[in-house]
C-alpha positions as CSV (number, residue, x, y, z in Angstrom):
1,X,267.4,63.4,272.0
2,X,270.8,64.1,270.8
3,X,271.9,66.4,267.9
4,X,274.3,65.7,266.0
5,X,276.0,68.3,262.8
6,X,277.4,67.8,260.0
7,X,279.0,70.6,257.9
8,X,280.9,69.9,254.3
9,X,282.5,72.3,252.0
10,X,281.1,70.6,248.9
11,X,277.8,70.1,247.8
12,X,279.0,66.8,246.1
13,X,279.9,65.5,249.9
14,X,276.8,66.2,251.0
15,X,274.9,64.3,248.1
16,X,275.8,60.7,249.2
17,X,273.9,61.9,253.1
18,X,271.2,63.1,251.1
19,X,270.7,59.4,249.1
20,X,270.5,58.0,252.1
21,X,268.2,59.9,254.6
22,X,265.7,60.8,251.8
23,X,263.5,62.3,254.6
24,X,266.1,64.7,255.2
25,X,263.8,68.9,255.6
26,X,265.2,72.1,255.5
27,X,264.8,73.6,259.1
28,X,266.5,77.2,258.3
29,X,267.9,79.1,255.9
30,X,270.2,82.1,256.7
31,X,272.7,83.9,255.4
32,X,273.8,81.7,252.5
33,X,273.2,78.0,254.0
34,X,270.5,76.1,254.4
35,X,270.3,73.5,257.0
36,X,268.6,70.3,256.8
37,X,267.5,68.0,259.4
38,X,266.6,64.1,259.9
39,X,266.1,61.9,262.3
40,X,267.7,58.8,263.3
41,X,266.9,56.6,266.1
42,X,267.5,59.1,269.0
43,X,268.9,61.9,267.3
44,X,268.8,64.6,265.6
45,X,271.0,65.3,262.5
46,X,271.7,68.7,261.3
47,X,273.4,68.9,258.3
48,X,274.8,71.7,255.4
49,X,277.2,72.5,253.0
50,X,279.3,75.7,253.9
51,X,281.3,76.4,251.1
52,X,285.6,76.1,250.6
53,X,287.6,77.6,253.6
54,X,287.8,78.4,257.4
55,X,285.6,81.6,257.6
56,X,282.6,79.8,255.8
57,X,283.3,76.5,258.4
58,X,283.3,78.9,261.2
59,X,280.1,81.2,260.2
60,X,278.0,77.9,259.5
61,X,279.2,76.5,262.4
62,X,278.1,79.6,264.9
63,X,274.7,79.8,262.9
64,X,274.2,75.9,263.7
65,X,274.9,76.9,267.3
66,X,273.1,80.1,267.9
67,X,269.8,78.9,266.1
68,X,269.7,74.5,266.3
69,X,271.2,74.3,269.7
């Protein structure tokens, strides 16, 4: 199985995912984000909304990494 993440800066960009994979269940929630996950076919989608700027991008990036693989 693949994985596949998403991360948006907007909680309204994330809101059209969320319509569509209504399944969609929080897997973790640390340090400010909370990450969601749904399947599709063969993969894995992990998905969460970071905030504005680099430094938010880049810490929910490295959490997504060190804890979802």
């Amino acid at each position: 199985m693949n994985k596949i993440g998403i991360i948006v800066a907007m909680e309204k960009e994330l809101e059209p995912i969320l319509e569509y994979y209504t399944d969609a269940k929080e897997v973790l929630n640390k340090a400010g984000y909370t990450f969601l996950s749904t399947k599709v076919n063969h993969n894995e989608i992990i998905m969460t909304c970071c905030g504005i700027g680099k430094t938010n991008a880049a810490c929910a990036a490295q959490i997504m990494i060190d804890n979802l693989n």
